[in-house]
C-alpha positions in Angstrom: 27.2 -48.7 -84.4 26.4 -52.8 -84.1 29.6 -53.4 -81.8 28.0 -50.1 -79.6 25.0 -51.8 -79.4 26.2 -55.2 -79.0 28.1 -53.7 -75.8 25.0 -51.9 -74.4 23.3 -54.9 -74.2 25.7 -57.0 -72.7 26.0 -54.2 -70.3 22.2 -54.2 -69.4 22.0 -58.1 -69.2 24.8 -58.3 -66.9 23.6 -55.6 -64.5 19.9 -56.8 -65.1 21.3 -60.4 -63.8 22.6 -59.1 -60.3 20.0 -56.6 -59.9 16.9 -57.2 -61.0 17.6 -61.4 -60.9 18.3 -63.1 -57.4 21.6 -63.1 -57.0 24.0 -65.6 -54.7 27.6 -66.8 -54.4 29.9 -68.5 -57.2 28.7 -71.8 -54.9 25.1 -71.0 -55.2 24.5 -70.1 -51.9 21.7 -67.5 -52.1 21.0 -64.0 -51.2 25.4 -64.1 -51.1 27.8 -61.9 -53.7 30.3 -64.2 -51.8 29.8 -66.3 -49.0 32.2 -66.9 -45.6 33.8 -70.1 -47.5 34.5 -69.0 -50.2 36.2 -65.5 -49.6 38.3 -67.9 -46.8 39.7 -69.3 -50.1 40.9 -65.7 -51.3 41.8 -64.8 -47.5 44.4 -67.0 -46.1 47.9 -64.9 -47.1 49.6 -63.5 -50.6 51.7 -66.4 -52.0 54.6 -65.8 -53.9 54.8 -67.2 -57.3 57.1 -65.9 -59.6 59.5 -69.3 -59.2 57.1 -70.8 -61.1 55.9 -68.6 -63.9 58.9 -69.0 -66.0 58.0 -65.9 -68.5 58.7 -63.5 -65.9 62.7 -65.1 -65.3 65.6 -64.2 -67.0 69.0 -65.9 -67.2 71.8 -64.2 -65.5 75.1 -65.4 -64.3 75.2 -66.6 -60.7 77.0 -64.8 -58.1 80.5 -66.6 -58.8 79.9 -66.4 -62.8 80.4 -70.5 -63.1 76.9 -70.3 -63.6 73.9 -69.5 -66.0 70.6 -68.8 -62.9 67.0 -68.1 -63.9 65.6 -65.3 -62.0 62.4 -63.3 -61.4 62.5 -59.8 -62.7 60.2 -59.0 -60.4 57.8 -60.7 -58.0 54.3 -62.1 -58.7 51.9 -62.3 -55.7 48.8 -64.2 -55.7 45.9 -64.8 -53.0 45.3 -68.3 -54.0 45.7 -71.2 -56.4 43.7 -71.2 -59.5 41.4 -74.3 -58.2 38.1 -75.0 -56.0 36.4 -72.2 -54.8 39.0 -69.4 -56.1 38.8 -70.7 -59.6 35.1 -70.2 -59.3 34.9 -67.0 -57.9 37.4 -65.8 -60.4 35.0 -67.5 -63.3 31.6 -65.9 -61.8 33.5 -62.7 -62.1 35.0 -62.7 -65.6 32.8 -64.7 -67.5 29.8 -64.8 -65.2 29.1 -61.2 -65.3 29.0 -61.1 -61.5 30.6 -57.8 -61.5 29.8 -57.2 -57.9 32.5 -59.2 -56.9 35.3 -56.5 -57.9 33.7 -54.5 -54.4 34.8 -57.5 -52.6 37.9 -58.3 -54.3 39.2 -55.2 -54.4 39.9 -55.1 -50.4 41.6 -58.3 -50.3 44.1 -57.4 -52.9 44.8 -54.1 -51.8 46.0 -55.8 -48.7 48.4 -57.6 -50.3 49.1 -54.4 -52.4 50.2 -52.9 -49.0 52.9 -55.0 -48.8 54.6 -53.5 -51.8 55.0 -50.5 -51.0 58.2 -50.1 -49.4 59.8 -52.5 -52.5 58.4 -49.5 -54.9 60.2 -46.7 -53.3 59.3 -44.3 -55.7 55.9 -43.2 -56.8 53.9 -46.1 -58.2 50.8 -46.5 -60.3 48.9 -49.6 -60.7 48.4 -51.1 -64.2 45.6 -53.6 -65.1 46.8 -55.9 -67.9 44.5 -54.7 -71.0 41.8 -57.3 -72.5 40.8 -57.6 -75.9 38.1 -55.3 -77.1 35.6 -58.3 -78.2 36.4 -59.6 -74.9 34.7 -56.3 -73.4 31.5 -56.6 -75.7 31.0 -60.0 -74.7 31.1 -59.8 -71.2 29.8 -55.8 -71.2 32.4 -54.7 -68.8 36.3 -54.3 -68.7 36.5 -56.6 -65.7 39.9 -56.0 -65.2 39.3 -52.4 -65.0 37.1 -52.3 -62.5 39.2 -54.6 -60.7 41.5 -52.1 -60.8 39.7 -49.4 -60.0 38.4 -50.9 -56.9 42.5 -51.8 -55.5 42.9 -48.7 -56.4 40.5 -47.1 -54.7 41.0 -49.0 -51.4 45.1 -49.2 -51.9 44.9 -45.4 -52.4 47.6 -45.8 -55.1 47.4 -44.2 -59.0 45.5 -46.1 -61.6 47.2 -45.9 -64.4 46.0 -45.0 -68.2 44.6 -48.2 -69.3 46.3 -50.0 -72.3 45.8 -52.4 -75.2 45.5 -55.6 -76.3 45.8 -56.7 -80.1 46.1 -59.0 -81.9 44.3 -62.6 -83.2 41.5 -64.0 -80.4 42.4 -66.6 -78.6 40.2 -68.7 -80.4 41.7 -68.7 -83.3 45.1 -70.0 -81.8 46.5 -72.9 -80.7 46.6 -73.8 -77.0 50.9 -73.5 -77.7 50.1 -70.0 -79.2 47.8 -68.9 -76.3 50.3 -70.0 -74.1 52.7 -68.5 -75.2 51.1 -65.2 -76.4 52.1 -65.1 -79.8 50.9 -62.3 -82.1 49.5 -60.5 -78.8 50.7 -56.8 -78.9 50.3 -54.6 -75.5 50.5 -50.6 -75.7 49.2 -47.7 -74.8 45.9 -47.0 -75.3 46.7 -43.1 -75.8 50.3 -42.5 -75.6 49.3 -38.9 -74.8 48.0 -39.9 -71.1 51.4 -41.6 -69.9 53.2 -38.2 -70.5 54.8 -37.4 -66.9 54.8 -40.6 -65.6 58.2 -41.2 -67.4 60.3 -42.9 -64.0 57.5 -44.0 -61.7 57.0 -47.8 -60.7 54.2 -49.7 -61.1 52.6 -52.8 -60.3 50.5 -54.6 -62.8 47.3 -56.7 -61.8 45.9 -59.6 -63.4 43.0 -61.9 -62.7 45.2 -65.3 -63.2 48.5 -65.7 -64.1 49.8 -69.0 -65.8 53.5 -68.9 -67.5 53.5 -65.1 -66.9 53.2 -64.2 -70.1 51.1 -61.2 -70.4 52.3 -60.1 -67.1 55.9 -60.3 -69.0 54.3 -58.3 -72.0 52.8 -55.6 -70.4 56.1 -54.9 -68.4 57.9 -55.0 -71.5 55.2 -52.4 -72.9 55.8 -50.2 -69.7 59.6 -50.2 -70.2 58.6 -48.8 -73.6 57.0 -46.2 -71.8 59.6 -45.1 -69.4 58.0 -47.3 -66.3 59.3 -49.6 -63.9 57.6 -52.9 -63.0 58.4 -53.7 -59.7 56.2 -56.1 -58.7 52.7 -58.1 -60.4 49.8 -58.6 -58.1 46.7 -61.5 -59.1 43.8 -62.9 -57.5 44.6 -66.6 -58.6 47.8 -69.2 -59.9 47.3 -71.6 -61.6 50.7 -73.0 -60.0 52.2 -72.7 -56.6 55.3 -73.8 -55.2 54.6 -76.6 -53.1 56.6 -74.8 -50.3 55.3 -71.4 -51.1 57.4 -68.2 -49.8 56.1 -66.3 -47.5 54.4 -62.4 -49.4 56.7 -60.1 -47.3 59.0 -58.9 -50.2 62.6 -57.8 -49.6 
């Protein structure tokens, strides 16, 4: 009953904050969910990442088998690098309780999403990584579900069942454990609702992506569940390739 009413209220100050409360853009410009400048930061191409979010590659034996090759299982997009005016969008949003921003978010990553859909031939659902349940309570909205509810509503692709997180809180770990996900579990939330979709790709969104990580252990949850990741979509990196590759996957 206390953790019901903790989340209520969260809920009611967040909405009471860009409702009732003058609202403006992660910058502070007023009267703004999110100004020109800032959604330029979000709007200048998908970036290809995976080369340098090592949790997603796997060794396998080059071509000529002399050698032992890191590669992607599958590709990470991003709109832009975790830093400026992305990296406070992205905070407004998650931690900010600026939950407005999902209307404009969700548009500009089911863009990129578009560019997907030939790589997933088959039918494909879209999976938003799960957060933790205090998480929720805190910040009185699953941000990353109505992230993904907005893609998918724009993409016009599936939204898949929403999963779990378990586990210790990040605050009780080290940065080494955080970074590396230890103890973190991902599963279904209701093993029930991903009956029937047994064979279908998806594609899993997160808000950032670091090492790759929890986009690594949510497609390992997926394979569990009969479903193919083939591809990982995310509003921000906190790494690029200095030369990125261009977002047209092949």
């Amino acid at each position: 009953m206390r953790r019901r009413i903790t989340s209520a209220l969260a809920r009611t100050l967040a909405w009471a904050r860009h409702t009732l409360v003058p609202f403006s853009c992660a910058c502070g410009e007023p009267g703004l969910h999110m100004c020109d400048e800032c959604a330029s930061a979000l709007s200048s191409g998908a970036i290809r990442v995976e080369s340098v979010c090592e949790e997603v590659c796997e060794a396998r034996p080059s071509a000529d088998g002399r050698e032992i090759e890191a590669l992607p299982m599958f590709p990470v997009v991003t709109l832009a690098e975790y830093e400026g005016r992305a990296k406070s969008l992205v905070l407004d949003y998650k931690n900010g309780g600026h939950f407005a921003l999902a209307r404009y978010f969700g548009p500009l990553l089911a863009d990129a999403l578009a560019e997907f859909a030939e790589r997933c031939a088959h039918r494909h659902i879209l999976v938003a990584v799960p957060s933790r349940s205090e998480a929720v309570r805190r910040r009185g909205e699953d941000h990353m579900r109505l992230l993904a509810e907005h893609v998918s509503a724009h993409a016009r692709v599936r939204l898949a069942p929403a999963l779990r997180l378990s586990g210790p809180s990040q605050h009780s770990q080290t940065k080494r454990e955080r970074a590396g996900g230890r103890g973190r579990v991902i599963g279904p939330r209701r093993s029930d609702e991903w009956e029937g979709l047994r064979g279908v790709s998806a594609v899993i969104l997160d808000d950032v992506v670091t090492t790759g990580t929890t986009l690594k252990k949510t497609s390992d949850a997926l394979a569990g569940l009969g479903v193919h990741t083939c591809a990982a979509l995310t509003l921000a990196s906190a790494r690029v390739p200095r030369t990125h590759v261009p977002s047209l996957l092949v």
